[in-house]
N, C-alpha and C positions, 0 to 999 in steps of 0.2 A: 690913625684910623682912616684920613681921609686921604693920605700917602697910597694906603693899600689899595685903595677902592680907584686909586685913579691908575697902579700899577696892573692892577690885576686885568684889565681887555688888552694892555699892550702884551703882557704873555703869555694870554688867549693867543694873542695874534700869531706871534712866535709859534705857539706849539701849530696855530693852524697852517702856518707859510711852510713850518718843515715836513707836515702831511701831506701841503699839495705837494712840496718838490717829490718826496715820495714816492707818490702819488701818480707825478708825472715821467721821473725814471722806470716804475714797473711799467706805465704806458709805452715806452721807448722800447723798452726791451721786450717787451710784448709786440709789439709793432715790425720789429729785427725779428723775431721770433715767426710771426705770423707771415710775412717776406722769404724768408729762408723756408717755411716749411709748402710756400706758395711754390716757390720756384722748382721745389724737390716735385713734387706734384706734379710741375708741369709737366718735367725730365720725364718722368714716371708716365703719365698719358701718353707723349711724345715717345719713350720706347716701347708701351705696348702698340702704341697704330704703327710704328713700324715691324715692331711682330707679326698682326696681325696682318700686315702686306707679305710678308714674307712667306707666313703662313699659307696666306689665299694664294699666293704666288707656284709654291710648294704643292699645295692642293691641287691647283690646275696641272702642273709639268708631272705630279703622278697621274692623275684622271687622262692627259694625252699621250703618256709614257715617255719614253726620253727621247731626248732632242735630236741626238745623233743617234742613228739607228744601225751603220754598222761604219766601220774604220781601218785602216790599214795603213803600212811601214812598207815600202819598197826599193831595194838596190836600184839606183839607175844608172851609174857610173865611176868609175874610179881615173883619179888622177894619181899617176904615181909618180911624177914630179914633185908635186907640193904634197902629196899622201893627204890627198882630199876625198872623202865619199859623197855624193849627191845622191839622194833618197827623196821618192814620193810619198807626200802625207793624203793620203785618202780619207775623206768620211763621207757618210752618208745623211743629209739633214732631213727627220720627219715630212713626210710628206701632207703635203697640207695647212704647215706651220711654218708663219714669217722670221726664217731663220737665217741671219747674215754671219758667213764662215771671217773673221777678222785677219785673222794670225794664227803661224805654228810655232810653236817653240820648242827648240829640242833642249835640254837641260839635262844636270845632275841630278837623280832622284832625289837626293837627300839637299836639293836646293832648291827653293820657292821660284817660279817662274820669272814672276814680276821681279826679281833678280838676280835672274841668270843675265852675266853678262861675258860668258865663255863661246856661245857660240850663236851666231844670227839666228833671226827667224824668216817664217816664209810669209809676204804680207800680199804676195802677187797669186791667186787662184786660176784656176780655168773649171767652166762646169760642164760635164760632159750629159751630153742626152737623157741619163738615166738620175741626172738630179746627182749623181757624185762631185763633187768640189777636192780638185788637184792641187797641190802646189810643193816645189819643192825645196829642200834644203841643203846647202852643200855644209858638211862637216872635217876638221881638221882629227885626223885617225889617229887615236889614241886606246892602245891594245887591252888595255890594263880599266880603263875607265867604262863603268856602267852610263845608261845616257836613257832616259825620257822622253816621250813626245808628249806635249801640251795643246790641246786647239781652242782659242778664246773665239767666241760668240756670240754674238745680241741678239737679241728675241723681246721683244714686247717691250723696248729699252731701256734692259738689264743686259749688265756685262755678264757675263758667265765662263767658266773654263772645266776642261774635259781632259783629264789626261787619258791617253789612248794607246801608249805605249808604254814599254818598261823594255831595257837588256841589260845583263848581267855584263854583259862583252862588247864593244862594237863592231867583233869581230862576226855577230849577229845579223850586220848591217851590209856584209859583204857579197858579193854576187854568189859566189858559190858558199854553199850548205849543205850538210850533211842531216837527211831527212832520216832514213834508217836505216841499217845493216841486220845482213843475217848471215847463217849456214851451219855447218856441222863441224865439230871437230874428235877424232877418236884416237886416244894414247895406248901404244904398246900391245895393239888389239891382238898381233899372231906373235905377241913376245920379240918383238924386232927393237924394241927402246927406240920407236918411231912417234910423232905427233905428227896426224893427218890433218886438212883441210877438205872440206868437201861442198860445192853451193854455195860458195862465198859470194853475196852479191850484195853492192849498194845502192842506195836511191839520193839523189842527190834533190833538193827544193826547187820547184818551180821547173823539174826537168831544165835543169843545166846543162848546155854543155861542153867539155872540156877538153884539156890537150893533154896530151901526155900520161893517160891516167895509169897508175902501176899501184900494185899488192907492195906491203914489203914485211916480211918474217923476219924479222928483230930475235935473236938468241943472246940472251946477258945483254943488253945493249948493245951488241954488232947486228951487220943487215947478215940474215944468214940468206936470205931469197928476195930479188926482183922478181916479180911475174906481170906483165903484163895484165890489164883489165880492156876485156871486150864489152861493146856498148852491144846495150841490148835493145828489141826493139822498144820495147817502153823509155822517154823520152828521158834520160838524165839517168838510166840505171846502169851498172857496169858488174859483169860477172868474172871470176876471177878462175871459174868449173874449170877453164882447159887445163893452163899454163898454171895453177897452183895445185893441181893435183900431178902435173908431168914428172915432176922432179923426185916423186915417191915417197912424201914424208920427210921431215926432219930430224934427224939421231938428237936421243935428248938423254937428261940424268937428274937423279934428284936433287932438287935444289938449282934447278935451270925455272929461269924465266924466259916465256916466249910471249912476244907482241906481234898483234896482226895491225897491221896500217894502212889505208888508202891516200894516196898523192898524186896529186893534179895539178895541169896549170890553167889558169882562164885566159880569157881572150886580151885581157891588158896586161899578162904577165906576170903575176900573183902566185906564188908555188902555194898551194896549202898538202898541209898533211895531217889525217886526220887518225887518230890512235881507237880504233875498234873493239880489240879485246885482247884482253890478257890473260896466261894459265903460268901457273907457278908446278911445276911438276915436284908433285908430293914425295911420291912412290914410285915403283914399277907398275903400282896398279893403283894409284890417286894422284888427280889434278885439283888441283881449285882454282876457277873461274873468277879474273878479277876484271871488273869495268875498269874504263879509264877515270884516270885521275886529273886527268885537266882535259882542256878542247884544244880546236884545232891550229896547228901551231901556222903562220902565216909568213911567209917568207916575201918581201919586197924584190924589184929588180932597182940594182946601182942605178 
C-alpha cells in the first residue's frame, strides 16, 4: 500500500511532463503558425498600397489625359549600300506636364521592347519650338518583316512606355507611298472587245516627288502598255488622262486578266511599282474588278 502511494505523484508527474511537452509543441506550431500567416499579411498590405499607388497613379494620368498627345513615324533617308532606312520618331508631350521623352525603340510587334535586341534605339532627342521631341532611327531593310515603334518615358518618377506605331511592311517606312488612286474604266462599250482607261490619276504621301514615273497595262502578265505619268499641279500626284487614253484601248477576250500599275523611281534610286487594279474580263459584256493582292514591289539599285 505504501509502494503505491509513494508511486502514484511520480506518475502524476509523468502524465504531467507529457501535457506540458504537449502543450508546448501546439505552442511552437502555433507560433510558426501565427509567423507565417503574419508574413502573408504583410505581403497582402504591401500589395494592396502598392495597388493603391497605382491606382491613384491611374486616377491622375486619366483626370490629365494622356501623356503623349500626338506622335508620328517619318522616312528621312535611305542608304542603299548597306539597305539601311533612317526614320524620325515624333511625339508630342502634354503640355503642362513634367514629362522626359527617354528612348525609341523600334521592334517586332510580337516581341516585348525591353527585348528587342534586332535593332538600335533612338536615346539622343531634339525639341522643337512647339514642345515636339525628335529623334531618330536607322533601320536595316527587311521586306518581309512588320516593325513597331516604342517611346519609353518618366513622368512623376515612373518608367512608362507608349507604343506609337505598328507596320505590316517596312516597306511602309519608305520615302515614296502610295496614298490613293482613281479613274474609270469601260469594256467593249461600241462592241470593239476593247478595255478603256480614263482619269487615271495617283497621289503619292507626303507629296513626293519622283523620277521616271510611268502607267503600265499588264495583259496575262505581259506589259501590253508603257504610258507615261504627268505630274500635276497638286504636289505628289500624276495623271495618266493623255498618254493612257492615246493608244485607244486595249483588245481583250474572255478570260484575259488586265492590271493597271504605277512605277517610279526616287531620288536614291529605288524603282517601286505599285499594282492599282485589276479586271478579269468575264464576258463580252462582264468584268469583275479585282484589288490588289499584295503591295508595292520595291526594286533596289546593284
Amino acid at each position: 500500500m505504501k509502494k503505491w502511494l509513494y508511486g502514484a505523484p511520480l506518475a502524476l508527474c509523468v502524465v504531467l511532463l507529457a501535457a506540458v511537452l504537449r502543450q508546448n509543441q501546439r505552442f511552437d506550431a502555433l507560433h510558426t503558425e501565427i509567423s507565417t500567416l503574419t508574413a502573408a499579411l504583410e505581403r497582402q498590405t504591401q500589395a494592396a498600397s502598392d495597388l493603391r499607388e497605382q491606382m491613384e497613379a491611374l486616377e491622375r494620368s486619366i483626370s490629365q489625359g494622356p501623356a503623349l498627345t500626338d506622335w508620328s513615324v517619318t522616312p528621312v533617308s535611305v542608304d542603299t549600300a548597306l539597305r539601311e532606312l533612317t526614320v524620325r520618331v515624333s511625339v508630342t508631350p502634354a503640355e503642362g506636364r513634367d514629362i522626359r521623352v527617354d528612348r525609341a525603340i523600334a521592334h517586332r510587334p510580337d516581341v516585348d521592347p525591353a527585348e528587342n535586341q534586332q535593332w538600335p534605339g533612338a536615346y539622343s532627342f531634339d525639341e522643337l519650338t512647339d514642345g515636339t521631341v525628335c529623334g531618330e532611327l536607322t533601320l536595316p531593310y527587311a521586306e518581309e518583316s512588320p516593325v513597331a515603334f516604342t517611346v519609353v518615358y518618366e513622368e512623376d518618377g515612373q518608367r512608362r512606355t507608349r507604343e506609337i506605331a505598328r507596320y505590316d511592311s517596312m516597306d511602309d517606312l519608305l520615302p515614296v507611298r502610295l496614298a490613293e488612286n482613281w479613274g474609270e474604266m469601260g469594256y467593249n462599250m461600241s462592241g470593239d472587245g476593247r478595255l478603256y482607261l480614263v482619269h487615271q490619276s495617283v497621289t503619292l504621301a507626303d507629296g513626293a516627288a519622283v523620277e521616271e514615273p510611268v502607267y503600265r497595262l499588264l495583259k496575262n502578265g505581259a506589259v501590253a502598255v508603257e504610258a507615261p505619268a504627268e505630274p500635276m499641279e497638286e504636289p505628289g500626284t500624276y495623271s495618266g488622262y493623255t498618254h493612257l487614253e492615246s493608244f485607244g484601248g486595249l483588245p481583250c477576250a474572255a478570260g484575259d486578266r488586265v492590271e493597271l500599275r504605277f512605277a517610279c523611281t526616287d531620288q536614291y534610286g529605288l524603282r517601286y511599282e505599285f499594282p492599282l487594279r485589276a479586271w478579269d474580263i468575264v464576258s463580252p459584256w462582264q468584268t469583275a474588278e479585282r484589288w490588289p493582292e499584295s503591295g508595292v514591289r520595291v526594286i533596289w539599285p546593284e
